[in-house]
N, C-alpha and C positions, 0 to 999 in steps of 0.2 A: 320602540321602533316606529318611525314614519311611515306611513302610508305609501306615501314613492317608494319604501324599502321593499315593503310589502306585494309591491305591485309587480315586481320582476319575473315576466314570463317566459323568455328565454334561458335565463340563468340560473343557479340558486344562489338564494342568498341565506346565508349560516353565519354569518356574526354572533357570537354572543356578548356581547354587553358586561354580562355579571364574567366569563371568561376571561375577558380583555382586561377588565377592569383589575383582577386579580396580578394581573403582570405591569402595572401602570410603574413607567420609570424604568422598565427594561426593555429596550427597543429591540434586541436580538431576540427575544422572547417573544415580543411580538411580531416580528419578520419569520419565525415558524411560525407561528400560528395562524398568522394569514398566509403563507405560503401553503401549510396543508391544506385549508381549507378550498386554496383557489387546486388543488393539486389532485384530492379527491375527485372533481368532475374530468373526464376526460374528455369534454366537448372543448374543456376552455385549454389544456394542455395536457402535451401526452406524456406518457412514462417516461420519467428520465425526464421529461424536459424542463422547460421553464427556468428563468434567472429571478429573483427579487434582490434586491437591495434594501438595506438599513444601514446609515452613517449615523454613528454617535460622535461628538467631534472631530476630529479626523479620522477615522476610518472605519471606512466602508467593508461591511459583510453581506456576500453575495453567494449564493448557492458554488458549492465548487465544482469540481468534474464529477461528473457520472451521477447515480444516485436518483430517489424519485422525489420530487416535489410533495406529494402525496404523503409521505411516511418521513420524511425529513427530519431529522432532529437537529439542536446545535450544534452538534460534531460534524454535520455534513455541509456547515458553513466554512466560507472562506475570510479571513480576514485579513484587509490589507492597509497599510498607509495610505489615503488617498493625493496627500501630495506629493508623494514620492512614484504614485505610477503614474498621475497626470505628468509631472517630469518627464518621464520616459518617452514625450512628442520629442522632445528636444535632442533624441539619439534615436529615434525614428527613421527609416532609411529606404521609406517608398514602400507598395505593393509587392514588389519583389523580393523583399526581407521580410513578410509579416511572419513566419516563423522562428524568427530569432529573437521576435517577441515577447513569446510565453514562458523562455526561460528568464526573462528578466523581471516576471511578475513574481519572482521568486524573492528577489529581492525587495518588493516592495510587502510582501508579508509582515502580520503584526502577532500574531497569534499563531505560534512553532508548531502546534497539535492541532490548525487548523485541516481540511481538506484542503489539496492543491486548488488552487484556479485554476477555473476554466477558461477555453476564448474568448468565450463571449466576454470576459470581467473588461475590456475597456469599454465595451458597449455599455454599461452603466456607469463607469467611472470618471467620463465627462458631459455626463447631466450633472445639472448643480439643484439634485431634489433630495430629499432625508430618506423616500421612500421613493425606488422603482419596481416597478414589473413587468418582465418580459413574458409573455404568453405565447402559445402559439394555437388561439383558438378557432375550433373546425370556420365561425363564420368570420372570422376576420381575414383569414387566410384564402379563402372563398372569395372574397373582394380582392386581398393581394394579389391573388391566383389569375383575376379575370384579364383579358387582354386589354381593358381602358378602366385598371383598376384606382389608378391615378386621378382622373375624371372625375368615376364616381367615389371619391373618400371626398375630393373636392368640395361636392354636390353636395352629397349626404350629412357632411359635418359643419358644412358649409366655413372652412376656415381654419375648424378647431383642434382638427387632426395632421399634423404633416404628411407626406411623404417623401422615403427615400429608396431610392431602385433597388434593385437586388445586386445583392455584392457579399462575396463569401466571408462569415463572420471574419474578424479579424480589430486590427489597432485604428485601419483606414475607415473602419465602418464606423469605430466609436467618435470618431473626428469627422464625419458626416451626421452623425448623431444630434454632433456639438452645432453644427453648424445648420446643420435643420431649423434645430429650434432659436438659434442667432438671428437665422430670415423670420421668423414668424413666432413671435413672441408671446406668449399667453397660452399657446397651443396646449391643449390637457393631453397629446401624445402621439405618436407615430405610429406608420403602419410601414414594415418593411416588404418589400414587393416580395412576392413568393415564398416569403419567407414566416412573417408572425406580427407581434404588438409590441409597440412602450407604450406606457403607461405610468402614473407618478402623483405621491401627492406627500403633503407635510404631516402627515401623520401617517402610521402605519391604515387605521379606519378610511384618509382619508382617499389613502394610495387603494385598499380593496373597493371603498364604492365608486371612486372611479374606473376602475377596472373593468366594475362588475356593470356599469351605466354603457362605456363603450361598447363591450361584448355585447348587451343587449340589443343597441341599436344595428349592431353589422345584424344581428340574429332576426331580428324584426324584418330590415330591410329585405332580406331574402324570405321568408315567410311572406311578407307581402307581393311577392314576386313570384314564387313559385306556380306554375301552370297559366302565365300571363302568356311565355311568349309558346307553349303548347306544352304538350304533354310532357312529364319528368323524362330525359334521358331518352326522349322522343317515345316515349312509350313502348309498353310491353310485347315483349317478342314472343315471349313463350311462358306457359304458365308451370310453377314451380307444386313440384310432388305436395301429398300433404306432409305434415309433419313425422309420420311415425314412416314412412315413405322413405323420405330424405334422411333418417338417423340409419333407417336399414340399407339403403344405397352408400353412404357414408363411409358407414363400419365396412362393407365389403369392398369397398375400394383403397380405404384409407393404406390398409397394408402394401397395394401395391403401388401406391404413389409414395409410400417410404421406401422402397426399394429403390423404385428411380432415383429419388432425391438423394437416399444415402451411398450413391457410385465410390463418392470420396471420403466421406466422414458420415459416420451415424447417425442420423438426426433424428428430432425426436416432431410428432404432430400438434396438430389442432384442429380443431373443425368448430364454425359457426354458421349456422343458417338465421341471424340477425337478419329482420324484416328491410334495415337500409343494405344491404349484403343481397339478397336476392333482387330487391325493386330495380339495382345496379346490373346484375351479373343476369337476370334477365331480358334485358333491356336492348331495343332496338341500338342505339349508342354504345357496346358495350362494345361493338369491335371498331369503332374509331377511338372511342377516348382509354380504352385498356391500354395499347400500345404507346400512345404516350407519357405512361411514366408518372409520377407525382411530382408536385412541386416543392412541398417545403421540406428541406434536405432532412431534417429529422427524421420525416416520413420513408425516403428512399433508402437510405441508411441501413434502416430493417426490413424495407422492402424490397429491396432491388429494384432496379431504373423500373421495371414492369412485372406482370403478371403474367403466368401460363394459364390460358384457359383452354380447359378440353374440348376435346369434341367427338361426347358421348351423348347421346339426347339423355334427357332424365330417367323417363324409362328403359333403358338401357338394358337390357341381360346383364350380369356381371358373374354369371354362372362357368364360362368359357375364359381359363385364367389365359393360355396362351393368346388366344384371339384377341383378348383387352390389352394386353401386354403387347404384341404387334399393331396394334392401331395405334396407342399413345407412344408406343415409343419414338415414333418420326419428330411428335410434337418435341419430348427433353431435346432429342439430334438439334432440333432448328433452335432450340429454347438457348443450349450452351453454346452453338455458333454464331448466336445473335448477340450472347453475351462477350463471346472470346473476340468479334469486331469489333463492340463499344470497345472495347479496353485497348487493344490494339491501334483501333483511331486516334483514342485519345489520349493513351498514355504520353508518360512526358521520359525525359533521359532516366530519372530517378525515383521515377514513378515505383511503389511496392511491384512484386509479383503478382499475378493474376489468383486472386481469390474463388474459391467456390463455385462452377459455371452453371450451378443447377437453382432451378428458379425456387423463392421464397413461397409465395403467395400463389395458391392454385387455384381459377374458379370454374364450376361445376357449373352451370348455368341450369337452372331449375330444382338445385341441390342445397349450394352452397360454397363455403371456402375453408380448404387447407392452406396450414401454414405450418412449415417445416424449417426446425432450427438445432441448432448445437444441445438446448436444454427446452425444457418446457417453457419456464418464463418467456425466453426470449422468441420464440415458438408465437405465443399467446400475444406479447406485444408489439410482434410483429404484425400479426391479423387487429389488433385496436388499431396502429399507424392507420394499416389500409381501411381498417373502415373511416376514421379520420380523415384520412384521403379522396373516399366518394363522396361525405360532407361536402368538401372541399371541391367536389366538381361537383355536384349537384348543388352547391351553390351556385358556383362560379359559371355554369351554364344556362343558370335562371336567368342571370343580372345583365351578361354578357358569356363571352366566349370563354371556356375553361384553355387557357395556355400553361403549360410543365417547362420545367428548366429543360434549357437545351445540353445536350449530350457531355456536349464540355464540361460546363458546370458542374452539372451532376457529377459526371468524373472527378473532377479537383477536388469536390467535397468526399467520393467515399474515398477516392485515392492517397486523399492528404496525406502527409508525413507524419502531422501528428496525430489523425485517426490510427493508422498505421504504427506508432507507438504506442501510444491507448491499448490499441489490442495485444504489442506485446509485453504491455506490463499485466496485461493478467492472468490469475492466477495457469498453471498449468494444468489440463482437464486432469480428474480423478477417472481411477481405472473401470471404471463402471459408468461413466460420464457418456451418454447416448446410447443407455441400455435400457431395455424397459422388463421388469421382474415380476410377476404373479408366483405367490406363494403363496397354496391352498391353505386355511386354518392360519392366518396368519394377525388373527386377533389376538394372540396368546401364545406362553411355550417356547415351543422350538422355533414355530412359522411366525412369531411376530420377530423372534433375535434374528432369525435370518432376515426377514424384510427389513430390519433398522439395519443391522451390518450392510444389506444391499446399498441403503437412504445413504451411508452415510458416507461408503464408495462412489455416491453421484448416481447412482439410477434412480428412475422413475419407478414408485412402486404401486400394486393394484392389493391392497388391503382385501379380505373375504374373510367371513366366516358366516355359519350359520344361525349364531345368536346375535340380534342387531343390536340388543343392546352392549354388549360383547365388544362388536367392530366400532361403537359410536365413540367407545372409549380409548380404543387402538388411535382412531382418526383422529380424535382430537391430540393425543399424546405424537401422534407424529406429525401434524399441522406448528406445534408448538417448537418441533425440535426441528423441523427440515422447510416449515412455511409449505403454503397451499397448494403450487405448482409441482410438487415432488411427488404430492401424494394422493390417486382417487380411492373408491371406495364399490362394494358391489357385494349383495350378499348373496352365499355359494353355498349351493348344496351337490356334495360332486357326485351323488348319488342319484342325480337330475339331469338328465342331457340336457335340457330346456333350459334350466337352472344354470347350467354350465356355459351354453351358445350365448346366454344374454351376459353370463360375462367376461366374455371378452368380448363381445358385441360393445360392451360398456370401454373394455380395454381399449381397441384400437378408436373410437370415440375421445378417448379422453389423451389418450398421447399416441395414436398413429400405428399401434401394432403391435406385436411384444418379441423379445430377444431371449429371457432366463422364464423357465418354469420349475416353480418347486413342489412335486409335490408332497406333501409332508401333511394334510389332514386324515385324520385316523382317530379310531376308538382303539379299547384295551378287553379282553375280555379271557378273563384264566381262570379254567373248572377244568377236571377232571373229565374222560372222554364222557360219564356216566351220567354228568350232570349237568352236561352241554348241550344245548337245545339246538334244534334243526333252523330257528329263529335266526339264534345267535350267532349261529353260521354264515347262514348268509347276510347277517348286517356287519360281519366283520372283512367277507367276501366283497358285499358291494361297495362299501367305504374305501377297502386299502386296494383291494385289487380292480374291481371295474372302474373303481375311481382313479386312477391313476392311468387307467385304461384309459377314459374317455378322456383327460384331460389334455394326458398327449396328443391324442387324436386331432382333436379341438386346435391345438398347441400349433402340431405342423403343419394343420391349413393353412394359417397365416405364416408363418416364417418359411413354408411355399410362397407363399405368394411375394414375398419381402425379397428372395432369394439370397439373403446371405447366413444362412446359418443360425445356428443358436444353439440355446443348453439347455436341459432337461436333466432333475436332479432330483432322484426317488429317495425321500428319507424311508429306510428300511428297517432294520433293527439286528443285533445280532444274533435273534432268534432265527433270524433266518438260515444257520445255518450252528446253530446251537442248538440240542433236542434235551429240551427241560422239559421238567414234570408239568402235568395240569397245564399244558400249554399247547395241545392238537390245532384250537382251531385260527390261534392267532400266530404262532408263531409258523405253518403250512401256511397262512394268505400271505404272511412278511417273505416264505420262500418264493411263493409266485410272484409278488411284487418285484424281488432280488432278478429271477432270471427274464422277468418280463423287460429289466432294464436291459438286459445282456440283447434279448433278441431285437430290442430298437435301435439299440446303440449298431448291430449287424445290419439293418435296413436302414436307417438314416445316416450311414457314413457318408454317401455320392449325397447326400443334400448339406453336407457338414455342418447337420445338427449334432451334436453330444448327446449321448447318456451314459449317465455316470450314477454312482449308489453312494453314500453316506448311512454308514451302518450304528446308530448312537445304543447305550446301553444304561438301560437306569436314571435314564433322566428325569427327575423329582420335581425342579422347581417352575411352578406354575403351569403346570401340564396337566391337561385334561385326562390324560391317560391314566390319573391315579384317581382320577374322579368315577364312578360305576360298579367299588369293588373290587378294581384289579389289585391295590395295595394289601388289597385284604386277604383274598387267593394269590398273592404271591409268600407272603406274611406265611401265609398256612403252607404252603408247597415248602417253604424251609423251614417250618418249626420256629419262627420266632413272632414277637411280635411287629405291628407297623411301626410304632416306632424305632423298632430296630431296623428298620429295612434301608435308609439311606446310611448307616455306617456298614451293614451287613456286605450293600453290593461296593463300598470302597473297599472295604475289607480284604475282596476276593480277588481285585485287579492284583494285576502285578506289574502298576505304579500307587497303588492305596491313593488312588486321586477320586473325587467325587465328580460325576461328569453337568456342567450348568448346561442351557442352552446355547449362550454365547459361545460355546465351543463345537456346537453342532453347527453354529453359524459361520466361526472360523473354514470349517472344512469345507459347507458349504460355497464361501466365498472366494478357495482354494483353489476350488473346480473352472468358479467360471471369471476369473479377476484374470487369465489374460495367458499367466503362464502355464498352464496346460492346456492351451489350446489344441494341441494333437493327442489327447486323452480321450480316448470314449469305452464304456463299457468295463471301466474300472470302479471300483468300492473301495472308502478310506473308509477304517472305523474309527470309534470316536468313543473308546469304551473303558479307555482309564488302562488297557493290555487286559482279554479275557484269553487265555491261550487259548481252548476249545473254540474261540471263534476265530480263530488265525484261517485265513484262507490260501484253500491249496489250490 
């Protein structure tokens, strides 16, 4: 590695050598592999975004629709004839036809199992280079962004860089592309106004160090700028909580800005208090430059035109739910009328229907920013856009004047026809899709089959238990099967109100709030009344009964605050209303548990919260319950041995079925997947048929 490689202070540089060298003589091998590499930083492009190209004789593979740069594999390549879509100028039919374009990139396909193309694919298809790349990095975008951003690319590359205006991707832009570089020959790449980078070179190595050489100079050039023409974003307005401040104001807000936000669909949170996020949302300029919007449409896409910011001071009470609830409410009223004008202004004859009126991106100004979406991921990469985006004025207001696409634009881009396709070719939400699940004990057993049956319905789930090495392994197992965004983590002891407040303090932190509770952590404990300790009593009292007490408690603060309802799902047992031997003081807590469901389910119907019971019986596999001796004292209570006891208790149903978790998960996901939504205060058992527990 050279020392100019070496020396790169704005960017990284990750090349490896001995990597590259390993794929020498496959070019689409190497178009991933520098693809992730430049895909991993999200300064130089954002999620989803990015185009690269690699031509191997005639045809060009190019990043297809959707998908991330970052994690890209060859299957998320496009591959197409390149002279069969450079053809396609020749039945080209003006700006006014650029839609009738993209079906015909279909035809120039080489590769049947490739990824569709995307718009952008004629943007790379008449450069005449082996390797391009489209970026759209926070400081290049920062100069696209600035009002004489044209000027200074001029200035600063003095030659080497084109430019071309801003014009909504399409066939016309790829044919400005071509002619950019027809005027100015030699150029190592373009900068598209408000928009992102080309960039190109004859080898895949030679297309990344250039890349990574232009990003550094736009990066430089603003770093050398920065606090020239005065203070960042004109300086500080107000100064921001400290840390552990700003997570406890967060969590007690977070619920009720999903409540707003979810008027029309459920959405799920985010919250980040990132030091470029505050410096911004602090900031004397915070209410001229929020309201206008971002500029590179990738960015506005998942953010909408603009931001709602509050107006709470940071210190704020948040103790008074109605009082906070009447103050911000005026702000959504203006938030969705500002939105339902954009679209009315500028809609067109054919324009889609009006989407979602309620803002993305919320800033707190000495707190921080939510970001409220259909799932978490998109949730989460909506707030990267935006911070991408204050990059991008906080460049763009170093060097010169930060300017955002004007109204129109912005419109045509989220309104498109084929954005608007895009969206309905995806999948259909799953019924649990913008639900968020906490199921106590759910590292194992019962509580971890009903958290993956939740995962797997589409909710976000809050993993607990009280052994962490226990949940490390839950985490990881469900990181692997559902990826990062599905799943947080928090360890719970429900025997602990403090224990218990931090997490869902952790909960609405991590996705906004919660919808389903389950609780289902519990011990086992079967003696005879003789030999039953006063101990024993109350650890089986405060586990099954105060715990399920306090969680509810805990539960319907926030889905108060949230206002639409939710579920709450007591695993019980059908001791509860079965009177077995050597069983006083566990199966009397499983009673209190049972009617404690009855009497919330009678106080939480006007908030149309649910409670409901799931009554399971003998469940053996991987349950803690048989762990402490309870298999031993049940073993004993019928005269046989343990290892008789999981055919004993099939034996006695009358279906002779052996009961798993997964079916206590089933019922679980009965209750609250949709259609018994007018169910509350009811118990399903789940016991294989025990008559004696048939309820009357």
């Amino acid at each position: 590695m050279s020392s100019s490689q070496q020396n790169f202070k704005q960017v990284s540089y990750l090349w490896d050598d001995a990597t590259a060298a390993s794929m020498e003589g496959d070019e689409v091998a190497l178009l991933v592999y520098r693809s992730n590499l430049l895909g991993v930083d999200l300064r130089l492009t954002n999620y989803g975004g990015g185009n690269i190209t690699g031509e191997q004789v005639e045809v060009m593979w190019v990043k297809g629709s959707g998908g991330d740069l970052g994690t890209m594999k060859r299957n998320g390549l496009a591959a197409l004839y390149i002279d069969r879509l450079r053809s396609l100028k020749n039945v080209y039919r003006g700006l006014d036809h650029e839609d009738e374009m993209v079906e015909l990139f279909n035809h120039c396909i080489y590769d049947l199992a490739s990824k569709a193309p995307s718009i952008d694919t004629p943007l790379h298809g008449f450069l005449p280079f082996k390797h391009i790349d489209h970026l759209h990095p926070d400081a290049a975008i920062a100069i696209a962004a600035a009002k004489d951003g044209k000027q200074i690319t001029k200035e600063l590359f003095k030659g080497t860089i084109g430019w071309v205006d801003w014009q909504k991707p399409g066939f016309d832009l790829g044919l400005q592309l071509k002619a950019c570089l027809e005027e100015n020959p030699g150029i190592r790449g373009i900068i598209l106004g408000s928009h992102g980078l080309f960039t190109w070179g004859d080898t895949a190595y030679e297309c990344y160090l250039n890349t990574l050489e232009v990003i550094e100079i736009c990066a430089q050039y603003l770093e050398d700028h920065y606090g020239k023409k005065g203070p960042i974003f004109g300086g500080e307005k107000l100064k921001s909580l400290e840390k552990s401040a700003r997570l406890d104001k967060a969590a007690a807000l977070a619920p009720i800005l999903r409540g707003f936000c979810s008027s029309q669909t459920k959405m799920i949170g985010h919250f980040t208090d990132d030091d470029r996020v505050l410096q911004f949302i602090n900031s004397n300029d915070l209410t001229r430059l929020a309201p206008m919007g971002t500029s590179c449409p990738d960015h506005f896409l998942r953010t909408k035109i603009s931001p709602l910011v509050l107006n709470l001071a940071p210190d704020e009470s948040l103790d008074d739910l109605k009082a906070i609830q009447e103050k911000i409410a005026p702000l959504f009223e203006a938030y969705r009328k500002m939105y339902a004008n954009y679209y009315n202004t500028c809609k067109h004859a054919n324009s889609p229907a009006i989407r979602d009126a309620n803002p993305v991106i919320i800033l707190y100004p000495g707190v921080g920013m939510f970001s409220f979406a259909k799932d978490k991921q998109t949730a989460r990469v909506a707030s990267e856009f935006y911070t991408n985006a204050i990059n991008v004025m906080r460049g763009a207001e170093a060097i010169s004047t930060y300017s955002s696409l004007p109204h129109q634009e912005a419109f045509n881009i989220e309104y498109w026809l084929l954005e608007e396709a895009k969206l309905q070719r995806m999948p259909k939400p799953k019924s649990l899709s913008g639900r968020i699940a906490l199921v106590t004990g759910s590292a194992g057993g019962i509580g971890k089959a009903v958290a993956k049956k939740f995962a797997q319905e589409g909710a976000c789930v809050i993993l607990n238990d009280i052994n962490q090495e226990r949940l490390d392994g839950a985490v990881a197992e469900f990181k692997k099967l559902f990826g990062n965004d599905v799943v947080a983590s928090t360890l719970l002891n429900v025997t602990d109100s403090v224990s218990i407040s931090q997490a869902f303090k952790e909960t609405a932190l991590a996705f906004g709030g919660v919808d389903i509770i389950v609780n289902n952590a519990g011990i086992s404990i079967s003696k005879a009344i003789a030999d039953h300790t006063e101990e024993e009593w109350d650890r089986l009292y405060d586990i099954l009964v105060k715990g399920q007490f306090v969680v509810s408690k805990k539960a319907v603060e926030l889905m108060r605050k949230q206002g639409f309802g939710g579920d709450i799902v007591n695993i019980v047992s059908k001791n509860a209303v079965v009177a077995g031997p050597n069983n006083a003081g566990y199966g009397s807590a499983k009673a209190a548990q049972a009617h404690l469901t009855r009497l919330l389910a009678a106080e939480l119907g006007p908030d149309r919260i649910r409670v409901n019971t799931v009554n399971p019986d003998a469940v053996i596999s991987d349950s803690n319950i048989w762990a402490g001796g309870w298999a031993e004292g049940r073993a004993k209570a019928y005269g046989i041995t343990v290892e008789e006891l999981p055919a004993f208790y099939a034996k006695r149903t009358l279906l002779g079925e052996t009961i798993l978790p997964d079916d206590i998960a089933n019922a679980c996901y009965a209750l609250v997947g949709g259609l018994l939504n007018k169910s509350t205060g009811n118990a399903i058992n789940v016991d294989g048929g025990v008559a004696a527990g048939f309820l009357r």
